[in-house]
mmCIF file of the C-alpha atoms, coordinates in Angstrom:
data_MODEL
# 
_entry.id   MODEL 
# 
loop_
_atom_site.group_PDB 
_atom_site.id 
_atom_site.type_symbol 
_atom_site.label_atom_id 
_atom_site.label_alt_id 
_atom_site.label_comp_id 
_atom_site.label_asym_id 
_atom_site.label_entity_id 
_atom_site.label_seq_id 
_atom_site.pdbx_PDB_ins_code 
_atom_site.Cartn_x 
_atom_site.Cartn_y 
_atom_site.Cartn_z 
_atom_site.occupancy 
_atom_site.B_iso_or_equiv 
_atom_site.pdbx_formal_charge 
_atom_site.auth_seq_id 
_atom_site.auth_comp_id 
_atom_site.auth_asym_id 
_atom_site.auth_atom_id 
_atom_site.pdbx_PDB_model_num 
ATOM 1   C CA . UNK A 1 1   ? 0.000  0.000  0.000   1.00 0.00 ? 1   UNK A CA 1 
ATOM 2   C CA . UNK A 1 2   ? 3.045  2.638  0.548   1.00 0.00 ? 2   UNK A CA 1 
ATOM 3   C CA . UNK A 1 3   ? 4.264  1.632  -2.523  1.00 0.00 ? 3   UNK A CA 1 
ATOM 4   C CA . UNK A 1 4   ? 1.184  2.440  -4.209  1.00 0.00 ? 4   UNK A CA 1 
ATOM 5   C CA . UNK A 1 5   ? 0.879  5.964  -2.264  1.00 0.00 ? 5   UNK A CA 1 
ATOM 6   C CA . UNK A 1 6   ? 4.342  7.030  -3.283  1.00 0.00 ? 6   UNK A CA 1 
ATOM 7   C CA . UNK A 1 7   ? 3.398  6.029  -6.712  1.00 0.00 ? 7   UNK A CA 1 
ATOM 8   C CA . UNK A 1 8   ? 0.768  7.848  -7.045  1.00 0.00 ? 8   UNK A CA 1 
ATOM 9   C CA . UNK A 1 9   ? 2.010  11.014 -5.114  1.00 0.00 ? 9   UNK A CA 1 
ATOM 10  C CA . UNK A 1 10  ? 5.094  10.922 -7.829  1.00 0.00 ? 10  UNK A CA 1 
ATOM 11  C CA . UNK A 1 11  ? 2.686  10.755 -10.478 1.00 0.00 ? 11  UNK A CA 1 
ATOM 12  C CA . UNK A 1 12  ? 0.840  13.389 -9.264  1.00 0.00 ? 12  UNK A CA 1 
ATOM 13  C CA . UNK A 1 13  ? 3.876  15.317 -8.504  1.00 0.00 ? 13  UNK A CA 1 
ATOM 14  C CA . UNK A 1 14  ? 5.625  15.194 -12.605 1.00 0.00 ? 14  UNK A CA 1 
ATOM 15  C CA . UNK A 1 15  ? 1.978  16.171 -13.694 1.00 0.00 ? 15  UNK A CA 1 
ATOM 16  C CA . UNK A 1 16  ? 2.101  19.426 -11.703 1.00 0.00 ? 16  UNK A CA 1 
ATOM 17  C CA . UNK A 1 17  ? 5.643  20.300 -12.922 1.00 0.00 ? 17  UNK A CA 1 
ATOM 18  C CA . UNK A 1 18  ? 4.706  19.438 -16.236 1.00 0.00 ? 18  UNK A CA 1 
ATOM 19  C CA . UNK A 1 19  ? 1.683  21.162 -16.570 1.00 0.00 ? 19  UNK A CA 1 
ATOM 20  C CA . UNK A 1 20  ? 3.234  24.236 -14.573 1.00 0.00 ? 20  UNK A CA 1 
ATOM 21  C CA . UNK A 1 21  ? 3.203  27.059 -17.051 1.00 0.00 ? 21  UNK A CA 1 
ATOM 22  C CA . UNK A 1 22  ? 4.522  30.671 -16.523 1.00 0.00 ? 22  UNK A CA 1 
ATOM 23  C CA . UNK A 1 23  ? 2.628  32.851 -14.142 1.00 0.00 ? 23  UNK A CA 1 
ATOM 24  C CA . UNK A 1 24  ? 2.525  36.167 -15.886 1.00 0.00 ? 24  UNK A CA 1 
ATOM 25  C CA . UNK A 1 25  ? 1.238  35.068 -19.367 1.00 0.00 ? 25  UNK A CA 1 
ATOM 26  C CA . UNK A 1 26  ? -1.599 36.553 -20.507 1.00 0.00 ? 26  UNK A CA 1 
ATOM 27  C CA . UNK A 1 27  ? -2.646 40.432 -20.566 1.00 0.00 ? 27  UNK A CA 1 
ATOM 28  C CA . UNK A 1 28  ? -1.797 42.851 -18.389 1.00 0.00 ? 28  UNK A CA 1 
ATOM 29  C CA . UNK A 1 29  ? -2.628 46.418 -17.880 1.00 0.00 ? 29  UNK A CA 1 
ATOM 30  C CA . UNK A 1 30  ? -1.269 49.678 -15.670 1.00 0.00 ? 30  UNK A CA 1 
ATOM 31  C CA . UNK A 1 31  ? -2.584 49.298 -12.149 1.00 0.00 ? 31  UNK A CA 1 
ATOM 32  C CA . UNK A 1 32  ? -3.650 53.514 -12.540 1.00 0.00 ? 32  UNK A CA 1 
ATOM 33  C CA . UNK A 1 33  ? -4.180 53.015 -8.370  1.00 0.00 ? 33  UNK A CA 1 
ATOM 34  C CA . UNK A 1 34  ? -0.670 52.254 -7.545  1.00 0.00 ? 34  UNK A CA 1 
ATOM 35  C CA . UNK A 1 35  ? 1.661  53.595 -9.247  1.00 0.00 ? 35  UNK A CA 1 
ATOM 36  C CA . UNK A 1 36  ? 3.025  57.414 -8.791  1.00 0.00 ? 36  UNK A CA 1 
ATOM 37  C CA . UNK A 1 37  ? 2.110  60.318 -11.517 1.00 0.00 ? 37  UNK A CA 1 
ATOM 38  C CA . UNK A 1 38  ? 5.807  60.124 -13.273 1.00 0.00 ? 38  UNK A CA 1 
ATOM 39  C CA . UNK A 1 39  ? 5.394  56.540 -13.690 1.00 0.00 ? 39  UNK A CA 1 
ATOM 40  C CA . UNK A 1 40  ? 2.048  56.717 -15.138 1.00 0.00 ? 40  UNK A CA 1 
ATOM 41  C CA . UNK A 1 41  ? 3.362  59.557 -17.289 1.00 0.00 ? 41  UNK A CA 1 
ATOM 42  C CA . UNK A 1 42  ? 6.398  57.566 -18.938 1.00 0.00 ? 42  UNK A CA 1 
ATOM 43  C CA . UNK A 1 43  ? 3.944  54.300 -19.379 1.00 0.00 ? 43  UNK A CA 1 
ATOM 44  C CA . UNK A 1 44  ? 1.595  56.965 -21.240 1.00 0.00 ? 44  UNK A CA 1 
ATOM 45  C CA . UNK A 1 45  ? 4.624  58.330 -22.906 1.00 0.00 ? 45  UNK A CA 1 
ATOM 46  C CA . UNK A 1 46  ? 5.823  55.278 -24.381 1.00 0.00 ? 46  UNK A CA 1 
ATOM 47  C CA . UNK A 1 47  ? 2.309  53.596 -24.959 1.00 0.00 ? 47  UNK A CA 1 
ATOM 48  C CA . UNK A 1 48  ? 3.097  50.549 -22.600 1.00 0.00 ? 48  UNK A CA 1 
ATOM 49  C CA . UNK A 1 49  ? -0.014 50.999 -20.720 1.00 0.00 ? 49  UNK A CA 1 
ATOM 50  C CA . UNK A 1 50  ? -0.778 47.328 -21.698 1.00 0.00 ? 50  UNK A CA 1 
ATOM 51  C CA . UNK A 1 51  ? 1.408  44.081 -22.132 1.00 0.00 ? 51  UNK A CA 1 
ATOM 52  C CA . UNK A 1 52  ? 0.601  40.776 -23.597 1.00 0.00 ? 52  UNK A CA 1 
ATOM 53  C CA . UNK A 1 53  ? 3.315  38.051 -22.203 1.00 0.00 ? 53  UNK A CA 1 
ATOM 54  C CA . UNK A 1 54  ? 3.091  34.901 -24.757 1.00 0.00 ? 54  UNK A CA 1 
ATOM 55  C CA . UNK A 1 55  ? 4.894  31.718 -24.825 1.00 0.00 ? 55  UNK A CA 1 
ATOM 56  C CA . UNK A 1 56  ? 7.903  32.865 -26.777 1.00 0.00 ? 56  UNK A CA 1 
ATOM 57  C CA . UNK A 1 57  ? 7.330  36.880 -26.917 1.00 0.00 ? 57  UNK A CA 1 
ATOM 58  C CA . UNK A 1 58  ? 6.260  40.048 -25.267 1.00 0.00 ? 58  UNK A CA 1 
ATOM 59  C CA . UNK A 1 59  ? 3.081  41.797 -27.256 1.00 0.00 ? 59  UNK A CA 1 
ATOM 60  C CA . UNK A 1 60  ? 3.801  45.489 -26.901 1.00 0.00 ? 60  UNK A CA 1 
ATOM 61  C CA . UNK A 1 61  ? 0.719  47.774 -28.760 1.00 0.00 ? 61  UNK A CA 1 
ATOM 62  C CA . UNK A 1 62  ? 2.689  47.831 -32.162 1.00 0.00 ? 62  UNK A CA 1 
ATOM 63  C CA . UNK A 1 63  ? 5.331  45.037 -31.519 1.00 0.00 ? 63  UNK A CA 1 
ATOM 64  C CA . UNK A 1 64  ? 6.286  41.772 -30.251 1.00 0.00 ? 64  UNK A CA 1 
ATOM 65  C CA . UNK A 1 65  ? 9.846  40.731 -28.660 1.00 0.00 ? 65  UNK A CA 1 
ATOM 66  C CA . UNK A 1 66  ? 11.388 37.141 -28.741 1.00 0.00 ? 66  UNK A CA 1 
ATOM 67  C CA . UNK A 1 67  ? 11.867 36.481 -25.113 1.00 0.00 ? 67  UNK A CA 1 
ATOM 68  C CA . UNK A 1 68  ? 12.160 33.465 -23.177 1.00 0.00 ? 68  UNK A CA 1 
ATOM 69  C CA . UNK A 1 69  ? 11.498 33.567 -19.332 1.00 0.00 ? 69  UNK A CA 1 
ATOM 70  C CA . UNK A 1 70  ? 13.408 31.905 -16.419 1.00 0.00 ? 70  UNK A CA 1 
ATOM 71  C CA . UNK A 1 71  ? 10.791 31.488 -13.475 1.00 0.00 ? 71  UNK A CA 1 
ATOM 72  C CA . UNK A 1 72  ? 11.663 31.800 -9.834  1.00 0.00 ? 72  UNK A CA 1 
ATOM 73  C CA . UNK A 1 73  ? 10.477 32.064 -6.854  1.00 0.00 ? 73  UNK A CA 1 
ATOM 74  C CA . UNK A 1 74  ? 8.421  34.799 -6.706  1.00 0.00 ? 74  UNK A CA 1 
ATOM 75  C CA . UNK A 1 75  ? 10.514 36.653 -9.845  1.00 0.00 ? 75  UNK A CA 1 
ATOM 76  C CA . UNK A 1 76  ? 10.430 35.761 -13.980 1.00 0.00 ? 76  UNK A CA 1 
ATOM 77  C CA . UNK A 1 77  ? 13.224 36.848 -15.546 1.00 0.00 ? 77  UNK A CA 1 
ATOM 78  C CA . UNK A 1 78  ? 12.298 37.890 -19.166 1.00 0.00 ? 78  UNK A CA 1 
ATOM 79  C CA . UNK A 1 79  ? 15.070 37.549 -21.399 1.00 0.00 ? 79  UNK A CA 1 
ATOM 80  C CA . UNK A 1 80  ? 15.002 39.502 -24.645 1.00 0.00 ? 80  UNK A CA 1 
ATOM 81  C CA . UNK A 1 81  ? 15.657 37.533 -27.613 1.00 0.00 ? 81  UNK A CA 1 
ATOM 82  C CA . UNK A 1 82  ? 17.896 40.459 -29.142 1.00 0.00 ? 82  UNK A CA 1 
ATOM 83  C CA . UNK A 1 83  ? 20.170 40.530 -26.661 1.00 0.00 ? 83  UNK A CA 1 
ATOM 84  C CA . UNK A 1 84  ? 19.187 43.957 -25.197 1.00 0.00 ? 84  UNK A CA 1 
ATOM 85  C CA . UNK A 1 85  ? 18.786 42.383 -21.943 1.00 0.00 ? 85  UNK A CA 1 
ATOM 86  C CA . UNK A 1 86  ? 16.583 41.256 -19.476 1.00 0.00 ? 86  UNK A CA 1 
ATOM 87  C CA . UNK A 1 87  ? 13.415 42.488 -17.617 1.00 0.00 ? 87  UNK A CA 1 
ATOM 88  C CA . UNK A 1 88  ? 12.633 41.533 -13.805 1.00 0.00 ? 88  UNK A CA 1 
ATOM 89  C CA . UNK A 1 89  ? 8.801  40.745 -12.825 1.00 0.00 ? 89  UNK A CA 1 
ATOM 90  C CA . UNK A 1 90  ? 7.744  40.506 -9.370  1.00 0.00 ? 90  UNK A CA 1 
ATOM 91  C CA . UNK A 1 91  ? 5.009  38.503 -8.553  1.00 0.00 ? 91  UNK A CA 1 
ATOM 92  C CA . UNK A 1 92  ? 2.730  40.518 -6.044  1.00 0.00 ? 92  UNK A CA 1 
ATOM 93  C CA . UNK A 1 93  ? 0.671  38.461 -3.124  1.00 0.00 ? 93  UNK A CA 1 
ATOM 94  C CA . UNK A 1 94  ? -2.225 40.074 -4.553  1.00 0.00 ? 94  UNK A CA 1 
ATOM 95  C CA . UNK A 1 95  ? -2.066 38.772 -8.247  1.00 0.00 ? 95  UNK A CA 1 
ATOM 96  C CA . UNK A 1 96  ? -0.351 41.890 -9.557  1.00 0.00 ? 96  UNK A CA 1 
ATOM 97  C CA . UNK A 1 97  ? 3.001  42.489 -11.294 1.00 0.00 ? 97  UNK A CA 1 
ATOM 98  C CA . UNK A 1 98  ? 5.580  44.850 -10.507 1.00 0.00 ? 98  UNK A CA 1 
ATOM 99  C CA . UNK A 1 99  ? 7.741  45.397 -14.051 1.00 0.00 ? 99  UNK A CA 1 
ATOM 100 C CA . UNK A 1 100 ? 11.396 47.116 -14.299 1.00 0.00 ? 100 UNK A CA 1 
ATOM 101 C CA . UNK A 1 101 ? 10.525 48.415 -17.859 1.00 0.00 ? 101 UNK A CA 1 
ATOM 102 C CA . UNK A 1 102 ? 12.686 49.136 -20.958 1.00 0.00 ? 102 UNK A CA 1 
ATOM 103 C CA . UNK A 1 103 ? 12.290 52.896 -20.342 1.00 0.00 ? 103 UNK A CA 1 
ATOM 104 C CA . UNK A 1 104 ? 14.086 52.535 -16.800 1.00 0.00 ? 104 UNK A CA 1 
ATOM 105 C CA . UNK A 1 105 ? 10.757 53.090 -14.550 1.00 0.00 ? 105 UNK A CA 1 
ATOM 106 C CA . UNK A 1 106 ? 8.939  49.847 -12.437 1.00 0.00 ? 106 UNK A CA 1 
ATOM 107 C CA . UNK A 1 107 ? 5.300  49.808 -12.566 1.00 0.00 ? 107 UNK A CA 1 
ATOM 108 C CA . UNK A 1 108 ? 2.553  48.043 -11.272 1.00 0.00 ? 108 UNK A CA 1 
ATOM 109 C CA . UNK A 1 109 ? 0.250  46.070 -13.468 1.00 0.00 ? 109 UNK A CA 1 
ATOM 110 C CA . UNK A 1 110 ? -2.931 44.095 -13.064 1.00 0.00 ? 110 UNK A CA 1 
ATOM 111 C CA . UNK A 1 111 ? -4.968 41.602 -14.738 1.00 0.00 ? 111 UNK A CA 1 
ATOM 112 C CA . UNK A 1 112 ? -7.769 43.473 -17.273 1.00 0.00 ? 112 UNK A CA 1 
# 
């Protein structure tokens, strides 16, 4: 019978890691209630008030970026495809992002 539980707990266990899939894809949008005036500014500026993380790229309105992502705990790490570097996201207790952008601000973002 233990054999059978540790089995099935094993099973149950490479399922989860398989099916594990990266925790910030899918849309995002500027959280407009927590982040400060200049950083809502610059995300105006630069029209990255929304973000689209795919499999393989970032969806920017008017591009996409080759990226690939290295998930930690509690942190991705998206790596640009171009070789222009890499952008921290912070996984938030509350379901939010925080983002170090391309433009050199961090912002908060939420699901739409």
């Amino acid at each position: 019978m233990a054999a059978f539980l540790l089995r099935a707990w094993l099973v149950v266990a490479l399922v989860a890691v398989g099916c594990g899939r990266n925790p910030i894809e899918g849309d995002w949008e500027i959280d407009r209630d927590d982040n400060s005036r200049g950083v809502l500014l610059a995300v105006d500026a630069a029209e990255i008030g929304t973000l689209g993380f795919e499999s393989h790229a970032v969806e920017l309105p008017g591009s996409k970026i080759g990226v690939r992502y290295i998930v930690e705990d509690g942190v991705v790490r998206v790596v640009r495809d171009d070789g222009r570097g890499e952008h921290r996201v912070e996984l938030l207790s509350d379901g939010r992002i925080r983002v170090e952008l391309p433009i050199g601000v961090t912002a908060v973002y939420r699901r739409p």
